[in-house]
PDBQT receptor file of N, H, CA, C and O in Angstrom, charges set to zero:
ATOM      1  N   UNK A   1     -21.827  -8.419  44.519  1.00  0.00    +0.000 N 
ATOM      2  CA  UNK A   1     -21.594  -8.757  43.137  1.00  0.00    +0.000 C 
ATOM      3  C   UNK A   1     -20.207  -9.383  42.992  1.00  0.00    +0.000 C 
ATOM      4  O   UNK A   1     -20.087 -10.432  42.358  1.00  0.00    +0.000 OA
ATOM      5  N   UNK A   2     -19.173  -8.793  43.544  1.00  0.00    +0.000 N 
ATOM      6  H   UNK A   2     -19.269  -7.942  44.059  1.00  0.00    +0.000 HD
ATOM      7  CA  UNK A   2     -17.836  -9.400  43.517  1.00  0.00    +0.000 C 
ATOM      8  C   UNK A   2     -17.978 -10.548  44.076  1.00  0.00    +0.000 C 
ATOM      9  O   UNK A   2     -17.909 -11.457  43.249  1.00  0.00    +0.000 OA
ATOM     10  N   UNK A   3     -18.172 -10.941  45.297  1.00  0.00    +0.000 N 
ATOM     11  H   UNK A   3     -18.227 -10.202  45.969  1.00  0.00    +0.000 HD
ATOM     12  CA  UNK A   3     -18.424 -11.811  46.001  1.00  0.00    +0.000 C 
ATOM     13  C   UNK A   3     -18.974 -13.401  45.264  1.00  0.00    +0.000 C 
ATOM     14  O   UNK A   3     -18.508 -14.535  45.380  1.00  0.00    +0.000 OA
ATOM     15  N   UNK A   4     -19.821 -13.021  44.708  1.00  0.00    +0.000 N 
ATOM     16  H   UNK A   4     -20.199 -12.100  44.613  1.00  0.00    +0.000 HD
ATOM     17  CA  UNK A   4     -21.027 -13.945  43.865  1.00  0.00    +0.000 C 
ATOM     18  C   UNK A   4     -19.950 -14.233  42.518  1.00  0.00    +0.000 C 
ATOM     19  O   UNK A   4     -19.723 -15.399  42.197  1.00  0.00    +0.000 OA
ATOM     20  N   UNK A   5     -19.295 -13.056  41.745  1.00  0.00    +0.000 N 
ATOM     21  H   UNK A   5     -19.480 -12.109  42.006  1.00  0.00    +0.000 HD
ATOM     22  CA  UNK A   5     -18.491 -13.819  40.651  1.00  0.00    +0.000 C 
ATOM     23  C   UNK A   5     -17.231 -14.446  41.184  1.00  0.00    +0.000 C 
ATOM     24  O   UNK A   5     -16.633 -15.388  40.665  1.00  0.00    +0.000 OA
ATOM     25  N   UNK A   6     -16.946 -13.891  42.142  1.00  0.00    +0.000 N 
ATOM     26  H   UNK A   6     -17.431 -13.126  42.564  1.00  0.00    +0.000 HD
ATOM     27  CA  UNK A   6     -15.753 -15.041  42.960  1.00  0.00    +0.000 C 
ATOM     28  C   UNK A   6     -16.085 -16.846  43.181  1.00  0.00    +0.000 C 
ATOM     29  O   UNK A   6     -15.364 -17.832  43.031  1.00  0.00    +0.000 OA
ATOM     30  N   UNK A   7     -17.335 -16.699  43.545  1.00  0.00    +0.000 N 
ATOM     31  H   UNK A   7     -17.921 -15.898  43.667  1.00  0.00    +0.000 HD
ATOM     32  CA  UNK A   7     -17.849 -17.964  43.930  1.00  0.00    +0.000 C 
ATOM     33  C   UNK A   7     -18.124 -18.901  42.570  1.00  0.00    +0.000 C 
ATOM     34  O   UNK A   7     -17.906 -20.110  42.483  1.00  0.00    +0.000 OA
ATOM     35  N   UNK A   8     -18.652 -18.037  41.549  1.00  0.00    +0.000 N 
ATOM     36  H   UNK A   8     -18.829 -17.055  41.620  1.00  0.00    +0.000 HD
ATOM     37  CA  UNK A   8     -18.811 -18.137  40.006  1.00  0.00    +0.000 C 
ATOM     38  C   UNK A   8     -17.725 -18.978  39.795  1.00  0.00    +0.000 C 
ATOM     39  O   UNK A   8     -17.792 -20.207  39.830  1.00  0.00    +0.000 OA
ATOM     40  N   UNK A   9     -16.756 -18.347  39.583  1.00  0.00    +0.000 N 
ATOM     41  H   UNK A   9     -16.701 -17.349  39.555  1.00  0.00    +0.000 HD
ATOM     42  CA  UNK A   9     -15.492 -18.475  39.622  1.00  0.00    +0.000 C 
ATOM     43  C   UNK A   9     -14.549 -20.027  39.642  1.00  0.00    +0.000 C 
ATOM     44  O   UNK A   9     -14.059 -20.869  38.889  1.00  0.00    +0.000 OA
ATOM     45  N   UNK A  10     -14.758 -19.599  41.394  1.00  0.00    +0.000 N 
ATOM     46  H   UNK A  10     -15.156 -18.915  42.005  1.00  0.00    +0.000 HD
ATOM     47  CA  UNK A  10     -14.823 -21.184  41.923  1.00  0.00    +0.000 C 
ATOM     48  C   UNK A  10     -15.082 -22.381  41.856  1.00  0.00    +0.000 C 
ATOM     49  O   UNK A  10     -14.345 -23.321  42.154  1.00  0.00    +0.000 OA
ATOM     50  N   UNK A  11     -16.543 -22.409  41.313  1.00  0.00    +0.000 N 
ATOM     51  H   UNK A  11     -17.141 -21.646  41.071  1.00  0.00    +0.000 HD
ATOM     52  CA  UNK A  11     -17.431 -23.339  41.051  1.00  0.00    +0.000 C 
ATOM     53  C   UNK A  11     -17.115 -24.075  39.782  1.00  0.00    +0.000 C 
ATOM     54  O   UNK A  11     -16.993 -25.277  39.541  1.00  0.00    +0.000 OA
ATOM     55  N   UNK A  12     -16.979 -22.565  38.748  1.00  0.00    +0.000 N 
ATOM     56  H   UNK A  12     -17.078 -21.589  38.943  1.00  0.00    +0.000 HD
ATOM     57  CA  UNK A  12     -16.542 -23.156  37.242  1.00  0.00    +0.000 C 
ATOM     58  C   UNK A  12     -15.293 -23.580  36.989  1.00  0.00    +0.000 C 
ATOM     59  O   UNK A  12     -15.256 -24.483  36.153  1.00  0.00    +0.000 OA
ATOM     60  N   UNK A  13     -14.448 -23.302  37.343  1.00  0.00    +0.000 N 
ATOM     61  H   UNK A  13     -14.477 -22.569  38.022  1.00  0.00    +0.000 HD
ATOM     62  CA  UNK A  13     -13.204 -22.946  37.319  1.00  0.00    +0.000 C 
ATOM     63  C   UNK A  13     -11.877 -23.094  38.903  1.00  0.00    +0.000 C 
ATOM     64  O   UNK A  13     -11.031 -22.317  39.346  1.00  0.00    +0.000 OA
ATOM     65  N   UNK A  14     -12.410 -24.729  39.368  1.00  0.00    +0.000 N 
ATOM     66  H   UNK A  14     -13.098 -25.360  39.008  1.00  0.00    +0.000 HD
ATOM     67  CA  UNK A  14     -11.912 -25.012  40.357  1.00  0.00    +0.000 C 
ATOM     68  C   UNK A  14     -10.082 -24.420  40.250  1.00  0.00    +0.000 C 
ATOM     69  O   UNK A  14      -9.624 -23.654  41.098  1.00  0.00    +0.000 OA
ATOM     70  N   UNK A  15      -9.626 -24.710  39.605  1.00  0.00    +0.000 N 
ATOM     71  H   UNK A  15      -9.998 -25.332  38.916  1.00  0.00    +0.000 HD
ATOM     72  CA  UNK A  15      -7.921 -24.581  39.694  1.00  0.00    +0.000 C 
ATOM     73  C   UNK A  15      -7.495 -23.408  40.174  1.00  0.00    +0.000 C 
ATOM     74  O   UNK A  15      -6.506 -23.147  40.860  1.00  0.00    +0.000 OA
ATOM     75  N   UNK A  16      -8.523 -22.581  39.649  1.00  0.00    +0.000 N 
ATOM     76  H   UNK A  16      -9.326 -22.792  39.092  1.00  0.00    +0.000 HD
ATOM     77  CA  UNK A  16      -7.836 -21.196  39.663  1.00  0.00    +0.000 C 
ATOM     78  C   UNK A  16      -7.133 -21.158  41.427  1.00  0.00    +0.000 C 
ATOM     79  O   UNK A  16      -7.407 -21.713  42.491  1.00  0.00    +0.000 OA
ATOM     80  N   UNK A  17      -6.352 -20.396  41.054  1.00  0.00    +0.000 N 
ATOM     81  H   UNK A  17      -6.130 -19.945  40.190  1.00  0.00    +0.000 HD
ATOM     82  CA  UNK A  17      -5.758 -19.768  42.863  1.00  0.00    +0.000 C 
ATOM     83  C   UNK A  17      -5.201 -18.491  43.017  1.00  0.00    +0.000 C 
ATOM     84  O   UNK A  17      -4.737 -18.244  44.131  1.00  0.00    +0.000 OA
ATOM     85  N   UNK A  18      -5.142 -17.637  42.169  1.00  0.00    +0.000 N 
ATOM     86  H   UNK A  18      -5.519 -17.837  41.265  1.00  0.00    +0.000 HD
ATOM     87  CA  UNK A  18      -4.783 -16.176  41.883  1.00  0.00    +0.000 C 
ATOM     88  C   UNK A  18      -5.814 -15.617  41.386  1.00  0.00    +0.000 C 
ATOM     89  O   UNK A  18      -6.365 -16.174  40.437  1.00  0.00    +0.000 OA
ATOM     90  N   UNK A  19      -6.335 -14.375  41.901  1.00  0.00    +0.000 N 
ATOM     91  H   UNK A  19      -5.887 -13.922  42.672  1.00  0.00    +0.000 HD
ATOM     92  CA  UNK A  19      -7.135 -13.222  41.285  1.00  0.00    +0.000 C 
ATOM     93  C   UNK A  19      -6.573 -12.146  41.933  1.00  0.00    +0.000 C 
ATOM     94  O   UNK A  19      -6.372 -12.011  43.140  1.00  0.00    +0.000 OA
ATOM     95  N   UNK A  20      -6.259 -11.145  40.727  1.00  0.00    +0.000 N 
ATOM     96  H   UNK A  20      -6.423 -11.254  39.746  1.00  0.00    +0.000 HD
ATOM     97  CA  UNK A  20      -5.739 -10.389  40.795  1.00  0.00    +0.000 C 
ATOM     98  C   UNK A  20      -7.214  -8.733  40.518  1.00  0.00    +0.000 C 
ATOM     99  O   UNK A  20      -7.941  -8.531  39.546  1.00  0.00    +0.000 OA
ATOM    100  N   UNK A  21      -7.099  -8.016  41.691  1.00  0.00    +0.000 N 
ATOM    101  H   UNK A  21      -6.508  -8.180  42.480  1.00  0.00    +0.000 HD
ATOM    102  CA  UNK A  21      -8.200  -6.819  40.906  1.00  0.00    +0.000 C 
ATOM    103  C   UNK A  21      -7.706  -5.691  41.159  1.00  0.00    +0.000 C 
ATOM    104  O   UNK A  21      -6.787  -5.617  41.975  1.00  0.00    +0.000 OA
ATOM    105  N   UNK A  22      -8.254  -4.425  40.447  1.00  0.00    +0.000 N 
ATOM    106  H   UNK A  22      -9.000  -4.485  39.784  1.00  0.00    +0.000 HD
ATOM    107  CA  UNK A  22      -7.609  -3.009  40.466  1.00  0.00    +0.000 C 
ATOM    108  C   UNK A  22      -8.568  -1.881  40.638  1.00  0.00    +0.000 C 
ATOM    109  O   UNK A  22      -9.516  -1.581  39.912  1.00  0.00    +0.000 OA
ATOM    110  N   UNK A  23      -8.106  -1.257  41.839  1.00  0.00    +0.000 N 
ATOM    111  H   UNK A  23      -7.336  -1.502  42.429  1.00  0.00    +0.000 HD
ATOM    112  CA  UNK A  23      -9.058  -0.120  42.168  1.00  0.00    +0.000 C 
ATOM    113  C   UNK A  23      -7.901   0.918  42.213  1.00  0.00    +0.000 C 
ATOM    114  O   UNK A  23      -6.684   0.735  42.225  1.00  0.00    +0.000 OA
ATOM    115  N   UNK A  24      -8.637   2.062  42.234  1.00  0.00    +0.000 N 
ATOM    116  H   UNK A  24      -9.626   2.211  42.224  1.00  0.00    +0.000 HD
ATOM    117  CA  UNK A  24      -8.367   3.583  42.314  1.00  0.00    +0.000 C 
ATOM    118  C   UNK A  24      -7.936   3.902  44.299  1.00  0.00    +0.000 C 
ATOM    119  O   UNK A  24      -8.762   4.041  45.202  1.00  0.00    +0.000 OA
ATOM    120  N   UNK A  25      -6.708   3.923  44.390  1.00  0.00    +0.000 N 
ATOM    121  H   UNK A  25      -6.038   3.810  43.656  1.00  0.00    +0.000 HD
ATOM    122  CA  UNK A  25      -6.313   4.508  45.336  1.00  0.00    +0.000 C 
ATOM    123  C   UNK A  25      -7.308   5.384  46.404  1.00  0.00    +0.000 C 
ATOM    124  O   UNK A  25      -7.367   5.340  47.633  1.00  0.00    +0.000 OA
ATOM    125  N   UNK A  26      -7.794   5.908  45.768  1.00  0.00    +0.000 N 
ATOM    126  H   UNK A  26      -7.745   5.943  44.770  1.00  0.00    +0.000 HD
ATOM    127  CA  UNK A  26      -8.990   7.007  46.202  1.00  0.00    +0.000 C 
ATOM    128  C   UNK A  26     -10.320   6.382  46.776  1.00  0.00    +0.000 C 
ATOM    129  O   UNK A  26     -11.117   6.839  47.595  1.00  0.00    +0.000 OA
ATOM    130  N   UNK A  27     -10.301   5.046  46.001  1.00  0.00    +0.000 N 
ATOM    131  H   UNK A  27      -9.653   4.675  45.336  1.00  0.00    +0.000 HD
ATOM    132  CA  UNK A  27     -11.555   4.397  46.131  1.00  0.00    +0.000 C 
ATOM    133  C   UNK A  27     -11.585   3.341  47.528  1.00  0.00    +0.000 C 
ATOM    134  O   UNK A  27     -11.256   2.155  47.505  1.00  0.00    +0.000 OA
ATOM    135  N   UNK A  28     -11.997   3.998  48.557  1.00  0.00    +0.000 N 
ATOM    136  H   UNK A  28     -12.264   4.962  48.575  1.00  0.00    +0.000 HD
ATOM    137  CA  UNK A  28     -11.446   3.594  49.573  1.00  0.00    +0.000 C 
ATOM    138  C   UNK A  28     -12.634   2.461  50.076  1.00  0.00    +0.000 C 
ATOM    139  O   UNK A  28     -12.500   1.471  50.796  1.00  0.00    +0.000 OA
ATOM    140  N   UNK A  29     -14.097   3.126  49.260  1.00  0.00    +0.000 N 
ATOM    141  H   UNK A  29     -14.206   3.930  48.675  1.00  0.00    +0.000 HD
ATOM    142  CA  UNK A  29     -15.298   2.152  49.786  1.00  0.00    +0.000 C 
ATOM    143  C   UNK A  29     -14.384   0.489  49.022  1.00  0.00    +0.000 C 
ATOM    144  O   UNK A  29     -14.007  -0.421  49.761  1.00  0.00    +0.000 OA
ATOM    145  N   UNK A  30     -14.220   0.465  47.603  1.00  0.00    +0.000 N 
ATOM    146  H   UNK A  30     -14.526   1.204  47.003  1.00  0.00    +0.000 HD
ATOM    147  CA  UNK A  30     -13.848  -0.587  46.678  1.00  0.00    +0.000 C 
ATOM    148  C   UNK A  30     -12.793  -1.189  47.695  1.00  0.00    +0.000 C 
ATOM    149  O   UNK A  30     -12.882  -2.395  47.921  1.00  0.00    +0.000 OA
ATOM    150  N   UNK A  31     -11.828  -0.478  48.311  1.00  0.00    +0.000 N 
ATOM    151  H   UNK A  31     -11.756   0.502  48.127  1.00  0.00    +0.000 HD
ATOM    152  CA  UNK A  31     -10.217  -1.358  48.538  1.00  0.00    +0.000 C 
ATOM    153  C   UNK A  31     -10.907  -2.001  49.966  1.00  0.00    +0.000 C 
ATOM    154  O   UNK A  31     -10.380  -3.079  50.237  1.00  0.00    +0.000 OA
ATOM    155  N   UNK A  32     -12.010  -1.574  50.987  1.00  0.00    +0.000 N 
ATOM    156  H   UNK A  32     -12.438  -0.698  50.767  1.00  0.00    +0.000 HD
ATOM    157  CA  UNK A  32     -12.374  -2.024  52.088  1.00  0.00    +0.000 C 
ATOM    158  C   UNK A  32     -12.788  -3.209  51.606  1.00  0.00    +0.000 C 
ATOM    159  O   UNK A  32     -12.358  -4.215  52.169  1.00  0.00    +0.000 OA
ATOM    160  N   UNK A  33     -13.683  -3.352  50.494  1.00  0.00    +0.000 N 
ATOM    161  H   UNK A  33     -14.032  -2.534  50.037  1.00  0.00    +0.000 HD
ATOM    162  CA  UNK A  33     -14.164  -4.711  49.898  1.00  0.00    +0.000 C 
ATOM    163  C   UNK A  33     -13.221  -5.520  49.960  1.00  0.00    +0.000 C 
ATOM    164  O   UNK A  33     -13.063  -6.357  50.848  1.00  0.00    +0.000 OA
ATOM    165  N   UNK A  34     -12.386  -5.296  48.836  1.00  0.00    +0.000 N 
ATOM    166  H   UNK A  34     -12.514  -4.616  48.114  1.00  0.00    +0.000 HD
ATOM    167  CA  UNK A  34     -11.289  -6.211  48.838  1.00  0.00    +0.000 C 
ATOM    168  C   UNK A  34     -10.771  -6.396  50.007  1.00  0.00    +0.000 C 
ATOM    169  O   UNK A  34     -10.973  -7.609  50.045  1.00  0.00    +0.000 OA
ATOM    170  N   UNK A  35     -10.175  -6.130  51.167  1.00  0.00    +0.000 N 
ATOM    171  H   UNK A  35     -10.011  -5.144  51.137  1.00  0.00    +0.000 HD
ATOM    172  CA  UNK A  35      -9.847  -6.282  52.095  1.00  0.00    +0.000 C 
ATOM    173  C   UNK A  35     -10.663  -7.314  52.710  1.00  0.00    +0.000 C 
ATOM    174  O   UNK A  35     -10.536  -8.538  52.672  1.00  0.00    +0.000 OA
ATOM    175  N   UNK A  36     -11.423  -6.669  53.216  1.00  0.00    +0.000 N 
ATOM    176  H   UNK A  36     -11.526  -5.675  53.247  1.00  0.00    +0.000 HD
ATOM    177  CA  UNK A  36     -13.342  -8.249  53.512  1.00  0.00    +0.000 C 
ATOM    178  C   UNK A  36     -13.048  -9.485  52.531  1.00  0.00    +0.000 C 
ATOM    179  O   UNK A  36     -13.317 -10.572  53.042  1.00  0.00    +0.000 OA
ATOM    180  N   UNK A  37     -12.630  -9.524  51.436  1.00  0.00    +0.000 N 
ATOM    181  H   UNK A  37     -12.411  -8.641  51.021  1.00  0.00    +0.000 HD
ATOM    182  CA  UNK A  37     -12.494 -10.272  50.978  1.00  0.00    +0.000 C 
ATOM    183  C   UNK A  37     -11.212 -11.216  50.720  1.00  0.00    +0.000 C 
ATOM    184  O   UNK A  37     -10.976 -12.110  49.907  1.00  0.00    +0.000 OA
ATOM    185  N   UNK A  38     -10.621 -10.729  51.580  1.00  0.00    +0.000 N 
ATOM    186  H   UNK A  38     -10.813 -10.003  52.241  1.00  0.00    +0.000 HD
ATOM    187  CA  UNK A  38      -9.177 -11.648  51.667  1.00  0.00    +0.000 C 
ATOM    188  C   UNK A  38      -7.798 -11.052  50.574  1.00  0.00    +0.000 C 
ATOM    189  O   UNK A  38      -6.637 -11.459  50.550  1.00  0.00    +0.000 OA
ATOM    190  N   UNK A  39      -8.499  -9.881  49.675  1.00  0.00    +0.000 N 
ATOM    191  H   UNK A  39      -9.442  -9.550  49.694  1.00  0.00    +0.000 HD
ATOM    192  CA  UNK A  39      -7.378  -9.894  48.897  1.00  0.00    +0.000 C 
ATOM    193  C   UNK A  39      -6.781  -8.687  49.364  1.00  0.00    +0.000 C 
ATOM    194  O   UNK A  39      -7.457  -7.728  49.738  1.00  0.00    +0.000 OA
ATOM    195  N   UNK A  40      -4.968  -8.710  49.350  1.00  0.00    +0.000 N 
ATOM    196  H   UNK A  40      -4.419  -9.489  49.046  1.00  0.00    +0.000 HD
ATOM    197  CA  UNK A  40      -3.820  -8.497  49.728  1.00  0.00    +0.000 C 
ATOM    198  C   UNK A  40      -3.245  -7.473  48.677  1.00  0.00    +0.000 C 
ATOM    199  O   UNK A  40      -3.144  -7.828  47.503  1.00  0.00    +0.000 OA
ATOM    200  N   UNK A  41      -2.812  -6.027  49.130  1.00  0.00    +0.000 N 
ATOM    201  H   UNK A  41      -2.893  -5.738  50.084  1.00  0.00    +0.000 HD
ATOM    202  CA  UNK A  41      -2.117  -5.521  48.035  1.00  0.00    +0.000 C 
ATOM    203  C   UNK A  41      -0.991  -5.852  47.514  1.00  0.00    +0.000 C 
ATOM    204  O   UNK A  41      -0.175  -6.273  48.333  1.00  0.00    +0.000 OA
ATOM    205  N   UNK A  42      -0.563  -5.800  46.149  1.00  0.00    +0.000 N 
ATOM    206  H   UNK A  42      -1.227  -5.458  45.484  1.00  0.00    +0.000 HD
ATOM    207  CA  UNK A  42       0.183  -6.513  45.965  1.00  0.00    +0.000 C 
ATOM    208  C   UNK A  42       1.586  -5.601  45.259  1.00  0.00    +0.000 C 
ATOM    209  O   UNK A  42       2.738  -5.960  45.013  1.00  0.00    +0.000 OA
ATOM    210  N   UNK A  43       0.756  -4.072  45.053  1.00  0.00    +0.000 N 
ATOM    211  H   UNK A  43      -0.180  -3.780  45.252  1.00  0.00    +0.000 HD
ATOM    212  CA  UNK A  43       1.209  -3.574  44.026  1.00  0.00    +0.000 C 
ATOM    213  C   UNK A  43       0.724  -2.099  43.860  1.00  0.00    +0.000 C 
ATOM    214  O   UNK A  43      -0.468  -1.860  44.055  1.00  0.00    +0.000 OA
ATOM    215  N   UNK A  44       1.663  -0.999  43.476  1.00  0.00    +0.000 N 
ATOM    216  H   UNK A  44       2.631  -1.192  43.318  1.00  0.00    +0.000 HD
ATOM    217  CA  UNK A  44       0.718   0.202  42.988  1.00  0.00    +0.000 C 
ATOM    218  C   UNK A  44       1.342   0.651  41.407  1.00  0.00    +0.000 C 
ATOM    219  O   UNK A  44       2.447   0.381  40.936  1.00  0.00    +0.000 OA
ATOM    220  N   UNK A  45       0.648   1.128  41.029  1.00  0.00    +0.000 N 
ATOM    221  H   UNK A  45      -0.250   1.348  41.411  1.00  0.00    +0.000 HD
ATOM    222  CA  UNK A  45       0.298   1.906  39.268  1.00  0.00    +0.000 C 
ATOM    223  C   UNK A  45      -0.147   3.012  39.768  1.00  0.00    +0.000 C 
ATOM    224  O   UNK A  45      -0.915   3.191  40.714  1.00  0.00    +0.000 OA
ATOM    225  N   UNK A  46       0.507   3.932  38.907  1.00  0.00    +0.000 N 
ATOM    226  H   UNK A  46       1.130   3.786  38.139  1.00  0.00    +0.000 HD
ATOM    227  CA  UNK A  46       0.014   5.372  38.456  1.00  0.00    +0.000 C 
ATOM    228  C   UNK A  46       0.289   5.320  37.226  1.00  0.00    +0.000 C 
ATOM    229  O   UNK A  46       0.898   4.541  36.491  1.00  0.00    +0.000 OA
ATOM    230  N   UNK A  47      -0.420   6.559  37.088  1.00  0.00    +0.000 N 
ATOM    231  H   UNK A  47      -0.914   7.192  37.685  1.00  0.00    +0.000 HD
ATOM    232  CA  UNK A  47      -0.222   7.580  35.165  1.00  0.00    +0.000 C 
ATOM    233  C   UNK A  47      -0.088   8.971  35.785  1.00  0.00    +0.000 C 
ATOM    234  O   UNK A  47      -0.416   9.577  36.805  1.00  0.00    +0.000 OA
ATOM    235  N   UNK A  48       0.774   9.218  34.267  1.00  0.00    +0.000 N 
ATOM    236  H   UNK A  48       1.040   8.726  33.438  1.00  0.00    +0.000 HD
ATOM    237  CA  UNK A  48       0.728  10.437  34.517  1.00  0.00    +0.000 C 
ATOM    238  C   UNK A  48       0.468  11.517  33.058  1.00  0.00    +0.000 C 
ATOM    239  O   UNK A  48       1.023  11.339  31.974  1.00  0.00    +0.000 OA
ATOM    240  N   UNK A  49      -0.431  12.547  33.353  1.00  0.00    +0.000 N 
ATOM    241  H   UNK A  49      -0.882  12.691  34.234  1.00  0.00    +0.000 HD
ATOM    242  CA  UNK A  49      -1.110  12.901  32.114  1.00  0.00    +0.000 C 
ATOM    243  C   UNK A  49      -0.278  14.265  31.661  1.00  0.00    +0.000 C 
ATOM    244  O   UNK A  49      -0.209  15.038  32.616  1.00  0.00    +0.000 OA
ATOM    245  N   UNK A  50       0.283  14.704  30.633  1.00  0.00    +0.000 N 
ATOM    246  H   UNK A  50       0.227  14.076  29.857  1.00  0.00    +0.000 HD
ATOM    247  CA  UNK A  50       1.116  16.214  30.389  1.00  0.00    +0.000 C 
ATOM    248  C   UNK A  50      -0.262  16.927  29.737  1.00  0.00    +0.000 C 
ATOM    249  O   UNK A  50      -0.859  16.613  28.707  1.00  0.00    +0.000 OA
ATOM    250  N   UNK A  51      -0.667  18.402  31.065  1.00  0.00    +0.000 N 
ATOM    251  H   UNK A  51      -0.182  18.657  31.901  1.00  0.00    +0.000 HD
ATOM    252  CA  UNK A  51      -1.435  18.987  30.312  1.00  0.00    +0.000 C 
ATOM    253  C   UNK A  51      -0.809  19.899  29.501  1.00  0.00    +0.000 C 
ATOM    254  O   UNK A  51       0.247  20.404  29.882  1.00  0.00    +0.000 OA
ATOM    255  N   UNK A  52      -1.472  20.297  28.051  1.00  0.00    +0.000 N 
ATOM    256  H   UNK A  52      -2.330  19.887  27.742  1.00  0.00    +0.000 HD
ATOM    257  CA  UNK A  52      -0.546  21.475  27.498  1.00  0.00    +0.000 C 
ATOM    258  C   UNK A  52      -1.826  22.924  27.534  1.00  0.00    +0.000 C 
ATOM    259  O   UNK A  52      -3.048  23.032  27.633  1.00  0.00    +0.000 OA
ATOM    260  N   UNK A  53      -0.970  23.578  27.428  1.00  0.00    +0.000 N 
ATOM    261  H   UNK A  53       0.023  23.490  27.348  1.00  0.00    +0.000 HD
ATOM    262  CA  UNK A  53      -2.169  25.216  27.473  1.00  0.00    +0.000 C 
ATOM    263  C   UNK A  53      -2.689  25.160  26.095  1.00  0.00    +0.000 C 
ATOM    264  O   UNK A  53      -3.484  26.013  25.701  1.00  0.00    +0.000 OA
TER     265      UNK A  53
């Protein structure tokens, strides 16, 4: 599916040359994709949540 809107992408929208995408640290099946797919980390984000009692 990524793959196919990348190409989407491409097709419609020759200029482009940056895509930027965001997975969950954890999500290790998602970041292998990206990897297969040429894209490069670039960057990390967290949150952080205050639980109260």
């Amino acid at each position: 599916m990524k793959l196919a809107n990348l190409r989407g992408l491409q097709t419609e929208h020759p200029p482009v040359e940056r895509v930027m995408t965001f997975n969950a640290e954890e999500n290790e099946h998602m970041l292998s994709i990206n990897v297969q797919l040429c894209f490069k980390p670039a960057g990390y984000d967290g949150g952080w949540q205050k639980r109260t009692k």
